[in-house]
PDB file of N, CA, C and O in Angstrom:
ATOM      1  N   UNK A   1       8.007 139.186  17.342  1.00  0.00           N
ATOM      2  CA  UNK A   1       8.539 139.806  18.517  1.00  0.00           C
ATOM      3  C   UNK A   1       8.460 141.317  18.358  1.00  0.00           C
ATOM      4  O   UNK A   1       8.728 141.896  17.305  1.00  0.00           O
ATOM      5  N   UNK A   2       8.074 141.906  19.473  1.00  0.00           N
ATOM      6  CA  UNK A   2       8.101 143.280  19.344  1.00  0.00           C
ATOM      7  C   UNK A   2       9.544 144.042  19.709  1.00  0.00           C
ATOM      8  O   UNK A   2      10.335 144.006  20.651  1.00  0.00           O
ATOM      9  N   UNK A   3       9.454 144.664  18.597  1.00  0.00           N
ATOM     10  CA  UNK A   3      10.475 145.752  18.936  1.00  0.00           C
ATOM     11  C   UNK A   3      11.411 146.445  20.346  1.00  0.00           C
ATOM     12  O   UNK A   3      10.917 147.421  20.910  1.00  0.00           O
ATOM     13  N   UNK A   4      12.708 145.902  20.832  1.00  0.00           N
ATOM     14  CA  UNK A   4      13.050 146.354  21.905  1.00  0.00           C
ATOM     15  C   UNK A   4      12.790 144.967  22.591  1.00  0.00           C
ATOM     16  O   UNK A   4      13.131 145.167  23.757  1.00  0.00           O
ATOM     17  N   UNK A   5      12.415 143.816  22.497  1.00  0.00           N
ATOM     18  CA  UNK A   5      12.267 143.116  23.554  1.00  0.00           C
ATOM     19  C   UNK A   5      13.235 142.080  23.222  1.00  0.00           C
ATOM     20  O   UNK A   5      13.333 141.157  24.030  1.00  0.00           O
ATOM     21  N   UNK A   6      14.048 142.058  22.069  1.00  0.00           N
ATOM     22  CA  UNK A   6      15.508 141.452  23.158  1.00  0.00           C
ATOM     23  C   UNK A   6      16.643 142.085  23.921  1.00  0.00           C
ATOM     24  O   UNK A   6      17.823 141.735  23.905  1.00  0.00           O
ATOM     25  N   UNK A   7      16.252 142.783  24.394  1.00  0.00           N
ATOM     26  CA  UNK A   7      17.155 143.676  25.883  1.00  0.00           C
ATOM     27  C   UNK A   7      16.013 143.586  27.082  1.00  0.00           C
ATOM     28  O   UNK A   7      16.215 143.952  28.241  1.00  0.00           O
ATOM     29  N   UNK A   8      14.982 143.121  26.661  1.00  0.00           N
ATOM     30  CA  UNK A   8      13.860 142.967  28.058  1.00  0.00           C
ATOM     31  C   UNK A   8      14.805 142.157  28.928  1.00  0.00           C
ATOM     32  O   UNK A   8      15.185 141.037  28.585  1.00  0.00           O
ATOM     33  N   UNK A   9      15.149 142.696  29.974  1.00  0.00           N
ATOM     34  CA  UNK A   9      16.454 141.454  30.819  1.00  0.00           C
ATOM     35  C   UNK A   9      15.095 140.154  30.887  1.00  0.00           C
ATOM     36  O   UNK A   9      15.591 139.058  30.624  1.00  0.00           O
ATOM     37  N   UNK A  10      13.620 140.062  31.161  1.00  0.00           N
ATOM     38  CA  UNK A  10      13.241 139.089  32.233  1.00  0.00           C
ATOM     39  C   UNK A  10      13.043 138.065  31.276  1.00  0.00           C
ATOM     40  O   UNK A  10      12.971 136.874  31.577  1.00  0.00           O
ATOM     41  N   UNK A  11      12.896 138.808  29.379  1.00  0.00           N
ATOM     42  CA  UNK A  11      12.728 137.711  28.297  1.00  0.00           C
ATOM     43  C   UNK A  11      14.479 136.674  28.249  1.00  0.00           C
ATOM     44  O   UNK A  11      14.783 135.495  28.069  1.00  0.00           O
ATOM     45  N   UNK A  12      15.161 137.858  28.504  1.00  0.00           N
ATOM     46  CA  UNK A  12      16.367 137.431  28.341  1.00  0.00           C
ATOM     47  C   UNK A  12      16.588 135.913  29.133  1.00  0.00           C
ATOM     48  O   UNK A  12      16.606 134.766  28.685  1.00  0.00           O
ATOM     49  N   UNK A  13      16.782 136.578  30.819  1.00  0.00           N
ATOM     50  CA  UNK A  13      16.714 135.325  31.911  1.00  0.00           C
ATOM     51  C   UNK A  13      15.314 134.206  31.552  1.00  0.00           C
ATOM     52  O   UNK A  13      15.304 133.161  32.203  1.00  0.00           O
ATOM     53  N   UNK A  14      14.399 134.389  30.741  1.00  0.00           N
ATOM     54  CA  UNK A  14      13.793 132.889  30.627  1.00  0.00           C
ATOM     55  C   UNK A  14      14.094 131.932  29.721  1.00  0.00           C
ATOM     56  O   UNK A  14      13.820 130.732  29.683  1.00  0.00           O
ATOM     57  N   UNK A  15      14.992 132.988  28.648  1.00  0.00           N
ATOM     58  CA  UNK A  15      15.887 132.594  27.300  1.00  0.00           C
ATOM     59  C   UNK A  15      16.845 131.625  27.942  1.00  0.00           C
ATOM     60  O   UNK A  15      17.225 130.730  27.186  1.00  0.00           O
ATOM     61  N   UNK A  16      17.241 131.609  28.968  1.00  0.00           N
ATOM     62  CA  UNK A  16      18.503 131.226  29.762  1.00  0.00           C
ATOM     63  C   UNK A  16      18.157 129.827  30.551  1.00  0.00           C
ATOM     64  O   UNK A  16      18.999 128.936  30.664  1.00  0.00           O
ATOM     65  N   UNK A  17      16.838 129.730  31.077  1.00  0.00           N
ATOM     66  CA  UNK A  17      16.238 128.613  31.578  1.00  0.00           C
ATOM     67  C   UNK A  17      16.384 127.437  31.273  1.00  0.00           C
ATOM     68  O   UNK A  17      15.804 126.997  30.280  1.00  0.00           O
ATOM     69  N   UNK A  18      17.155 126.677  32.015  1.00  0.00           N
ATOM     70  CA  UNK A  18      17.141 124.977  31.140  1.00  0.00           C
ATOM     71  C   UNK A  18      15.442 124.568  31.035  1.00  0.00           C
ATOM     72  O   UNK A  18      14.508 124.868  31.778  1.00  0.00           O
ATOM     73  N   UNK A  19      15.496 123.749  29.765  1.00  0.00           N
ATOM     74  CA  UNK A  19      14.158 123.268  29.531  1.00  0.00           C
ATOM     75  C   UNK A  19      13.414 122.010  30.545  1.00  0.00           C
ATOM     76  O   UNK A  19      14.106 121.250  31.222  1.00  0.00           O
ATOM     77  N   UNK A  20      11.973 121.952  30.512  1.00  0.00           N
ATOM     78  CA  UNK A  20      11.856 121.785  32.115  1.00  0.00           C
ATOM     79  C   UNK A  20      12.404 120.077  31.730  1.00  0.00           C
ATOM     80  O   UNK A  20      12.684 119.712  30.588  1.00  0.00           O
ATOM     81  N   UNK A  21      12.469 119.197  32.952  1.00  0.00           N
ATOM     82  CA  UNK A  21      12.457 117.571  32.773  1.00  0.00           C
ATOM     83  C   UNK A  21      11.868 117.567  33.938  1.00  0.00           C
ATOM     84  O   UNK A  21      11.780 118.490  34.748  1.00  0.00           O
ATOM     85  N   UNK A  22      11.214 115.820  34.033  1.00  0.00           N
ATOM     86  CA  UNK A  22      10.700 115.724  35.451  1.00  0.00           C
ATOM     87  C   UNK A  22      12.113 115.181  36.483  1.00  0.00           C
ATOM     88  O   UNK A  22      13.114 115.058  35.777  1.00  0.00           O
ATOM     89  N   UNK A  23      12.289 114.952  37.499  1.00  0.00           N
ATOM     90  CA  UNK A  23      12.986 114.959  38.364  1.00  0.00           C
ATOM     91  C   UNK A  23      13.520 113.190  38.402  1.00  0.00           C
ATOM     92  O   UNK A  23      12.479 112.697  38.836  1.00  0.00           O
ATOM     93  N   UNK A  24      14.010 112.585  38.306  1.00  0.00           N
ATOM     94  CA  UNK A  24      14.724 111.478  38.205  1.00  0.00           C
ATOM     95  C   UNK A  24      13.656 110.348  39.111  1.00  0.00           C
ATOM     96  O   UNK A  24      13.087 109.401  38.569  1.00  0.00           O
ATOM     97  N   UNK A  25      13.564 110.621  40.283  1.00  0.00           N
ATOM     98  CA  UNK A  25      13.125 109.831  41.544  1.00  0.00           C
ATOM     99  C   UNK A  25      11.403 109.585  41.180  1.00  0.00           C
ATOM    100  O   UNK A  25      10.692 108.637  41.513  1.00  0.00           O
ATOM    101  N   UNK A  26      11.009 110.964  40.277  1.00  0.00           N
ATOM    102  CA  UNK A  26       9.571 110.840  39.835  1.00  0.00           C
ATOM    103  C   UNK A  26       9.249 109.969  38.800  1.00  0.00           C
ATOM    104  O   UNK A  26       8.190 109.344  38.735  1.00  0.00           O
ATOM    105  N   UNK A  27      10.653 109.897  37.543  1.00  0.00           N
ATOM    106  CA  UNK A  27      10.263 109.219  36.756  1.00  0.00           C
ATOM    107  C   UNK A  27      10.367 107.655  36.730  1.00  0.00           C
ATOM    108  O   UNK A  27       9.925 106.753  36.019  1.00  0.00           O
ATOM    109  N   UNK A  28      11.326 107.784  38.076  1.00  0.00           N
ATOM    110  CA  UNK A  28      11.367 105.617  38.734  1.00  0.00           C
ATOM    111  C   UNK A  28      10.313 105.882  39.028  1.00  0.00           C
ATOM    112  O   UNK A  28       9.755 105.268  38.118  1.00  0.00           O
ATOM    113  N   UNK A  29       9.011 106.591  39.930  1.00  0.00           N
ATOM    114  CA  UNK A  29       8.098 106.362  40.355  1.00  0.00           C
ATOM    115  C   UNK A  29       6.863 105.925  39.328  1.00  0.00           C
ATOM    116  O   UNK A  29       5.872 105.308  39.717  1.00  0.00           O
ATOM    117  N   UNK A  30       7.055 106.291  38.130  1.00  0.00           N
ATOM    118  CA  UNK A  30       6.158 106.536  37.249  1.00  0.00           C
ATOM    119  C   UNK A  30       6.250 105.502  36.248  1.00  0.00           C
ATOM    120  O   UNK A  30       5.307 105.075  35.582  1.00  0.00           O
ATOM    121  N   UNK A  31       7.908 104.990  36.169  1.00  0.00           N
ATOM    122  CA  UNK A  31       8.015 104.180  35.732  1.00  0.00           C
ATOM    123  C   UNK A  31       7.681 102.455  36.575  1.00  0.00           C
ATOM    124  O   UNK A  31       7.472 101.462  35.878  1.00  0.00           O
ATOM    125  N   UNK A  32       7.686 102.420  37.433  1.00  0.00           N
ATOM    126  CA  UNK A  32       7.344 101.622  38.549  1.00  0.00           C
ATOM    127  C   UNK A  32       5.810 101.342  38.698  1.00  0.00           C
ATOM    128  O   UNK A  32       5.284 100.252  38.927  1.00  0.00           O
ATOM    129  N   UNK A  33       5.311 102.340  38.550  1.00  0.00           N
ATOM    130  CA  UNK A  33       3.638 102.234  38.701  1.00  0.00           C
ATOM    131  C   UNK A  33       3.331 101.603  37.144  1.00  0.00           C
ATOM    132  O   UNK A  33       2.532 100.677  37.286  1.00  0.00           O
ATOM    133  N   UNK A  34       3.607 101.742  36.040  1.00  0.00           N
ATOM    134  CA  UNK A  34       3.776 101.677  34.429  1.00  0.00           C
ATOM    135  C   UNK A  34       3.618 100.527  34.421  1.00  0.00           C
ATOM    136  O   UNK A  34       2.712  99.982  33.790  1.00  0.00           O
ATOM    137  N   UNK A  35       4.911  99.616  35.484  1.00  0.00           N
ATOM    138  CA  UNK A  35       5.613  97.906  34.936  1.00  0.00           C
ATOM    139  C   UNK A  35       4.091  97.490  35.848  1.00  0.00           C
ATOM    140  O   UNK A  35       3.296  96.727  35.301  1.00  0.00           O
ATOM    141  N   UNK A  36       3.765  98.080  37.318  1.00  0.00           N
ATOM    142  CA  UNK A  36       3.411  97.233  37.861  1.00  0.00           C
ATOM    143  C   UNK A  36       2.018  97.018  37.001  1.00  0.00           C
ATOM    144  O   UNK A  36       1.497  95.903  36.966  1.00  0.00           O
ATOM    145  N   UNK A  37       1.334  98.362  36.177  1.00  0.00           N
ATOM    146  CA  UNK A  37       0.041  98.454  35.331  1.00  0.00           C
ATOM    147  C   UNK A  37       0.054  96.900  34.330  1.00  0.00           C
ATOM    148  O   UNK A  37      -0.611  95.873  34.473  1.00  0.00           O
ATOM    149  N   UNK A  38       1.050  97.251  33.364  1.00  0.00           N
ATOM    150  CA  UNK A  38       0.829  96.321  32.790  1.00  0.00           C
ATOM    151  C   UNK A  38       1.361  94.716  32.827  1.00  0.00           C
ATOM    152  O   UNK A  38       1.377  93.964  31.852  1.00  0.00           O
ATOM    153  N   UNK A  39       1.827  94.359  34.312  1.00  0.00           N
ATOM    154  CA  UNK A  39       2.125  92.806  35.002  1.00  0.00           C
ATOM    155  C   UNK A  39       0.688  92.901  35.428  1.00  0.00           C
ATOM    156  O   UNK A  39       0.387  91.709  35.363  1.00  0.00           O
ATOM    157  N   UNK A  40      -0.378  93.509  35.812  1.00  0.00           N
ATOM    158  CA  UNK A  40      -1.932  93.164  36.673  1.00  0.00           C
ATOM    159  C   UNK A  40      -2.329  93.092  35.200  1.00  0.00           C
ATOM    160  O   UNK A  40      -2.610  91.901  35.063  1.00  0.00           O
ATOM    161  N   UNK A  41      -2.549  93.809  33.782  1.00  0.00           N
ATOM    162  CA  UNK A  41      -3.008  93.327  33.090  1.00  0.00           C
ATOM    163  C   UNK A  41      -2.766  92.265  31.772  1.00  0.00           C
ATOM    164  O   UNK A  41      -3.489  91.993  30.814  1.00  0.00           O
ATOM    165  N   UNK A  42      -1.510  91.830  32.146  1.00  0.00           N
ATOM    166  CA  UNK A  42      -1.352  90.593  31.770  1.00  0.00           C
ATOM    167  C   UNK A  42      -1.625  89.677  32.449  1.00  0.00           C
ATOM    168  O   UNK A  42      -1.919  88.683  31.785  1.00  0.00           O
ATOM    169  N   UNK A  43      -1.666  89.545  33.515  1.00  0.00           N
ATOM    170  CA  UNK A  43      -2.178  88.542  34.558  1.00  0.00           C
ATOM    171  C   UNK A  43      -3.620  87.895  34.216  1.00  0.00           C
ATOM    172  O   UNK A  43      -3.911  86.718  34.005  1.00  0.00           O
ATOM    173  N   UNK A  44      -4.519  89.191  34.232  1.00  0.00           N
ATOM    174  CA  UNK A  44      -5.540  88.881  33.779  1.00  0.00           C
ATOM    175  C   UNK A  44      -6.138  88.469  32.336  1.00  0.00           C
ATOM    176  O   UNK A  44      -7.088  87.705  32.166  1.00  0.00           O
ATOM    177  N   UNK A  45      -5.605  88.941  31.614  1.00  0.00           N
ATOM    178  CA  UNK A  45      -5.578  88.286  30.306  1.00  0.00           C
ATOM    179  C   UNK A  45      -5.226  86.759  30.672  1.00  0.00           C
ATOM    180  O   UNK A  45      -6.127  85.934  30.825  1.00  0.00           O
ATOM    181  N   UNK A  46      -4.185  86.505  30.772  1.00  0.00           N
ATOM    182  CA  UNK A  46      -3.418  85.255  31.299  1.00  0.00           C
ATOM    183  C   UNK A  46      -4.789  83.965  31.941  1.00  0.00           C
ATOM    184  O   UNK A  46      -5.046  82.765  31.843  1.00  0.00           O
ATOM    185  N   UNK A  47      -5.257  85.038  32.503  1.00  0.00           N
ATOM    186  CA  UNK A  47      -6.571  83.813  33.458  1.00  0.00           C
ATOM    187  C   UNK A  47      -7.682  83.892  32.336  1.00  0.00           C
ATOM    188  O   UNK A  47      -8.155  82.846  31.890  1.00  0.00           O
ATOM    189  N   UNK A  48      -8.102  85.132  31.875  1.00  0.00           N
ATOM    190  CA  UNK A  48      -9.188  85.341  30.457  1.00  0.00           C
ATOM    191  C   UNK A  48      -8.199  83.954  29.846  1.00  0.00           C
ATOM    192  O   UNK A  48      -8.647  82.953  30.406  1.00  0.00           O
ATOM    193  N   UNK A  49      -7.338  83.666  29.154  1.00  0.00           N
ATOM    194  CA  UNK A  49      -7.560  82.500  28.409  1.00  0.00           C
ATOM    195  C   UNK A  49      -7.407  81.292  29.270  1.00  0.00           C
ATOM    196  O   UNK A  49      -7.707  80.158  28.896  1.00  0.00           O
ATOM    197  N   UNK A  50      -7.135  81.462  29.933  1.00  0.00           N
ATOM    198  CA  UNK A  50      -7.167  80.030  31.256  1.00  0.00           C
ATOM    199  C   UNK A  50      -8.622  79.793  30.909  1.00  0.00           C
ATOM    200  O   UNK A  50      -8.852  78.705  30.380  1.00  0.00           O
ATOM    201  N   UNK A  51      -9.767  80.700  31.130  1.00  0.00           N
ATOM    202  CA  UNK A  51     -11.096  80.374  31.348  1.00  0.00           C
ATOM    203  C   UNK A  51     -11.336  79.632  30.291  1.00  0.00           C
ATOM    204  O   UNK A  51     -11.893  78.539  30.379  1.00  0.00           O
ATOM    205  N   UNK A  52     -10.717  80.442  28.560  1.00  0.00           N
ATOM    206  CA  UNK A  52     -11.568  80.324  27.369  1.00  0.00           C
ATOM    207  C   UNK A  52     -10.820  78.741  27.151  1.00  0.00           C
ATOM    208  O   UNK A  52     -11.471  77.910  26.517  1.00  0.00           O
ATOM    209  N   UNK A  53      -9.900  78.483  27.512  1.00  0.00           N
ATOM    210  CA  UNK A  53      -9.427  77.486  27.034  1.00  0.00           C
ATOM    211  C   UNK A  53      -9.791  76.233  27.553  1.00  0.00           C
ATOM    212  O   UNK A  53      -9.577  75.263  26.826  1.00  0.00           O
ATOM    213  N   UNK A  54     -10.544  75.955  29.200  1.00  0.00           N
ATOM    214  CA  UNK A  54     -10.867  75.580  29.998  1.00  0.00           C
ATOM    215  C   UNK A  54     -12.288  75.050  29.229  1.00  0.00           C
ATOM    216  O   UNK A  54     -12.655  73.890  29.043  1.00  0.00           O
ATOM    217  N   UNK A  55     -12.833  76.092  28.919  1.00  0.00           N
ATOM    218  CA  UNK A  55     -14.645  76.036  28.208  1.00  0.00           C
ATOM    219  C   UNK A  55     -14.705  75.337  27.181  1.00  0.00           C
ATOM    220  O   UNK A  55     -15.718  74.663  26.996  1.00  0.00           O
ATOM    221  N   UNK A  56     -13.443  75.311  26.077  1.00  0.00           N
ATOM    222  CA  UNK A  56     -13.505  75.160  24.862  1.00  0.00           C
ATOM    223  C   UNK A  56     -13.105  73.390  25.198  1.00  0.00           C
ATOM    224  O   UNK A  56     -13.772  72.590  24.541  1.00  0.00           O
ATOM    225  N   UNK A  57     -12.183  72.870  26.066  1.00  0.00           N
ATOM    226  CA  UNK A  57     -11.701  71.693  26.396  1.00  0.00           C
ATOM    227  C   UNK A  57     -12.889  71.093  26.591  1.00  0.00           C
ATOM    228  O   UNK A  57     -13.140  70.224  25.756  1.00  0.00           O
ATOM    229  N   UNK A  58     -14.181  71.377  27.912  1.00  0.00           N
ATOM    230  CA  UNK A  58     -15.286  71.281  28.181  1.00  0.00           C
ATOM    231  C   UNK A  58     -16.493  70.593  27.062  1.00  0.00           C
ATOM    232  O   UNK A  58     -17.210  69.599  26.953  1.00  0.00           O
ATOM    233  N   UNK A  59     -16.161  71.853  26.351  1.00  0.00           N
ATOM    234  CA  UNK A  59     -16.889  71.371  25.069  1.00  0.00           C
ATOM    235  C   UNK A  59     -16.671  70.509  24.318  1.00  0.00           C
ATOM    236  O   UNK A  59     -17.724  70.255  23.733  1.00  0.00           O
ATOM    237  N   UNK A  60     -15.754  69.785  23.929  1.00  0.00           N
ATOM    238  CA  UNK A  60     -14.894  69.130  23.022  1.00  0.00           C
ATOM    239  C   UNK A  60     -15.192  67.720  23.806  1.00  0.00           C
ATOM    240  O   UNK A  60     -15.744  66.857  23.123  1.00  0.00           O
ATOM    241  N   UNK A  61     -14.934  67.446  24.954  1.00  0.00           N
ATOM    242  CA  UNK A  61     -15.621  66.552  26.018  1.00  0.00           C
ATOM    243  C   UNK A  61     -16.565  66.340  26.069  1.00  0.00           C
ATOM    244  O   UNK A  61     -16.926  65.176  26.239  1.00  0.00           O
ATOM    245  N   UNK A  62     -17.284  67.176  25.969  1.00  0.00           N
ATOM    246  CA  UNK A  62     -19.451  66.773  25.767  1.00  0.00           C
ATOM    247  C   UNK A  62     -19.412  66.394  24.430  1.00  0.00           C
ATOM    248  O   UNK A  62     -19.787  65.223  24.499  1.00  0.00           O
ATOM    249  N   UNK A  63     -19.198  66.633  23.255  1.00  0.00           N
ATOM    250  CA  UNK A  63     -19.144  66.497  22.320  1.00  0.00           C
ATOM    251  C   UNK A  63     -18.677  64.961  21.749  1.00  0.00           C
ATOM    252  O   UNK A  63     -19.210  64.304  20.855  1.00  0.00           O
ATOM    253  N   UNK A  64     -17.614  64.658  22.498  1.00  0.00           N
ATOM    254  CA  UNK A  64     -16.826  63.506  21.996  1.00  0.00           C
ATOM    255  C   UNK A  64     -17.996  62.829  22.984  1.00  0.00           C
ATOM    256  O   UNK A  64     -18.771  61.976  22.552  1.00  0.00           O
ATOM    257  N   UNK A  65     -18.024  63.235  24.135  1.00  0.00           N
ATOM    258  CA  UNK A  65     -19.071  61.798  25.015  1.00  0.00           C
ATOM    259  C   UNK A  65     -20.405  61.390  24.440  1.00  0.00           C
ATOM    260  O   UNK A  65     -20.861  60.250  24.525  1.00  0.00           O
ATOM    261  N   UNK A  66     -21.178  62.728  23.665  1.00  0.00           N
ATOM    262  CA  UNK A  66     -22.388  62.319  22.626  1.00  0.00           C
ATOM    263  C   UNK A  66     -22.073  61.595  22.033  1.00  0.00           C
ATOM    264  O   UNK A  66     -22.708  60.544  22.129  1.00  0.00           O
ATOM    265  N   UNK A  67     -21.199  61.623  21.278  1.00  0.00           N
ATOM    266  CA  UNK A  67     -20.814  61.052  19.722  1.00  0.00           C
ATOM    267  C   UNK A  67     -20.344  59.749  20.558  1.00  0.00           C
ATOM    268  O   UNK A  67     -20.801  58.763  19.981  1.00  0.00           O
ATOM    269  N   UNK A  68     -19.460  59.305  21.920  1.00  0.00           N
ATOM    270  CA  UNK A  68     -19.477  58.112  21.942  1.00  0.00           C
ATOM    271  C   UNK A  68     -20.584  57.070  22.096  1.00  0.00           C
ATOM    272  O   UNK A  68     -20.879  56.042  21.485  1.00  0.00           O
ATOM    273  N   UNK A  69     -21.122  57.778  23.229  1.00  0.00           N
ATOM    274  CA  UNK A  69     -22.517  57.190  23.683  1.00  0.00           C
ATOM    275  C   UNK A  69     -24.008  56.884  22.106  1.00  0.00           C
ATOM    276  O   UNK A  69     -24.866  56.006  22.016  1.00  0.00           O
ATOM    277  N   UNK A  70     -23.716  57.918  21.279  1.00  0.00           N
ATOM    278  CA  UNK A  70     -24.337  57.417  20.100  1.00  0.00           C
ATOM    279  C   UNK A  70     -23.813  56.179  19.338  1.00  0.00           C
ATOM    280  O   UNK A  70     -24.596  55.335  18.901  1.00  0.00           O
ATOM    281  N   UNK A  71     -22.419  56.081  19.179  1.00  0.00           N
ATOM    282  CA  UNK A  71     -22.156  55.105  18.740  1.00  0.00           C
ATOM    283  C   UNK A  71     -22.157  53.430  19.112  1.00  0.00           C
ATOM    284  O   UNK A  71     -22.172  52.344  18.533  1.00  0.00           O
ATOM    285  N   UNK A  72     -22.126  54.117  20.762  1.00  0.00           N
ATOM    286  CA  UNK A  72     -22.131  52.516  21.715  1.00  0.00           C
ATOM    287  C   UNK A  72     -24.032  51.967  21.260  1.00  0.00           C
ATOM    288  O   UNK A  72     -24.421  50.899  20.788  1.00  0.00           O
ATOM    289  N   UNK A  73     -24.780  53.134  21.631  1.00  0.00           N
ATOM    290  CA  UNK A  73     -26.063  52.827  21.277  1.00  0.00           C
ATOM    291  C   UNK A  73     -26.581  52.011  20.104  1.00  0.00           C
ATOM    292  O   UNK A  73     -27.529  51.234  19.988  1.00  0.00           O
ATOM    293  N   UNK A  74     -25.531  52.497  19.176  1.00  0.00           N
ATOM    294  CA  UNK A  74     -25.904  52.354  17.466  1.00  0.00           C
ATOM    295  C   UNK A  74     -25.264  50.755  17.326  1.00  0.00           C
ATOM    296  O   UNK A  74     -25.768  49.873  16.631  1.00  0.00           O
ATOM    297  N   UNK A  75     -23.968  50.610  18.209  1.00  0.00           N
ATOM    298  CA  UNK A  75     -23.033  49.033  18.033  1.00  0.00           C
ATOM    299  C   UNK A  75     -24.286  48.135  18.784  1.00  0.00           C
ATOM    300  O   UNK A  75     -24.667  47.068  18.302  1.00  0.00           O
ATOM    301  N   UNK A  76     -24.774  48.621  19.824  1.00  0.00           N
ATOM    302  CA  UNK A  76     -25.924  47.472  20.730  1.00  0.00           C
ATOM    303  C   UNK A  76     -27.227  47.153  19.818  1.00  0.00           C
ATOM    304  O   UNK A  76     -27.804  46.069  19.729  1.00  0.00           O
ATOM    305  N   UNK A  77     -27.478  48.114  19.298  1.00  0.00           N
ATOM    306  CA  UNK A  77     -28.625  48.229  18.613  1.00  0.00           C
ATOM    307  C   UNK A  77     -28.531  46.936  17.306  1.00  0.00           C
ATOM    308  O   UNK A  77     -29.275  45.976  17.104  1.00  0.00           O
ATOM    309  N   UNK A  78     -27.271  47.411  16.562  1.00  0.00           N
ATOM    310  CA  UNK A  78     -26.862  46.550  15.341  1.00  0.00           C
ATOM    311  C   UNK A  78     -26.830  45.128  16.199  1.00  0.00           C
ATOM    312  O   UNK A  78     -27.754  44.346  15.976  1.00  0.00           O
ATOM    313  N   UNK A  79     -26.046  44.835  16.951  1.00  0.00           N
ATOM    314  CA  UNK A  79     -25.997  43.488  17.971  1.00  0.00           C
ATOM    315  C   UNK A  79     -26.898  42.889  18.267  1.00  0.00           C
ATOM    316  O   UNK A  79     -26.791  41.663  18.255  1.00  0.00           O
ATOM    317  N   UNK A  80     -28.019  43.440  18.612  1.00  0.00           N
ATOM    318  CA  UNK A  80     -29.104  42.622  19.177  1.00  0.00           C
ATOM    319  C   UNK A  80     -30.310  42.719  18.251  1.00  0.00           C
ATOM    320  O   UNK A  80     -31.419  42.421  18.696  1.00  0.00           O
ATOM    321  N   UNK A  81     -30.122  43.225  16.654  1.00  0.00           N
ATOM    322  CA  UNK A  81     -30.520  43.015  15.800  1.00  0.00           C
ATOM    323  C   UNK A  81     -29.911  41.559  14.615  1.00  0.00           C
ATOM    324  O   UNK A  81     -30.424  40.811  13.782  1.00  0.00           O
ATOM    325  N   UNK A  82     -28.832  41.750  15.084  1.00  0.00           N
ATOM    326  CA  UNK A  82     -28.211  40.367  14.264  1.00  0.00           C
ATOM    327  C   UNK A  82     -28.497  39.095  15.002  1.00  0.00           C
ATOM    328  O   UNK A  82     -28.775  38.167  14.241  1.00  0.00           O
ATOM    329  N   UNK A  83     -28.506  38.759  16.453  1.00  0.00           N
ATOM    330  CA  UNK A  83     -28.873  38.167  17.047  1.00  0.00           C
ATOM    331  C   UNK A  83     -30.320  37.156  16.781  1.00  0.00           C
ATOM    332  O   UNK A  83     -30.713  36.396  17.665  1.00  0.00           O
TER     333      UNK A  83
END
């Protein structure tokens, strides 16, 4: 600080200034926009595993229906070989 400038009245009066905050009504606003941000991106996550879980069920279904249909093949096959 230079010399003489605590009697500067205008350093003085900013010395005096409450420190800033935002205004109450801005920060419901801000806080409001915040909740609604992250309820849209949970939502979507929410459907992202709807999909993955949907695909993976899918799969597990083709899978089991090969493996049945091989085995029905493989029981007829043995059958009308013992025959």
């Amino acid at each position: 600080m230079m010399p003489g400038a605590a009697e500067d009245p205008i350093l003085r009066m900013l010395a005096e200034l409450p420190p800033p905050a935002p205004r109450s009504d801005r920060t419901d606003r801000v806080r409001t926009r915040c909740h609604k941000a992250f309820a849209r991106r949970q939502r979507k996550q929410m459907r992202r595993r709807s999909a993955a879980a949907l695909a993976v069920d899918a799969a597990c279904f083709l899978v089991l229906g090969v493996y049945l249909a091989g085995v029905i093949t493989e029981a007829l096959r043995l059958g009308l070989l013992a025959h």
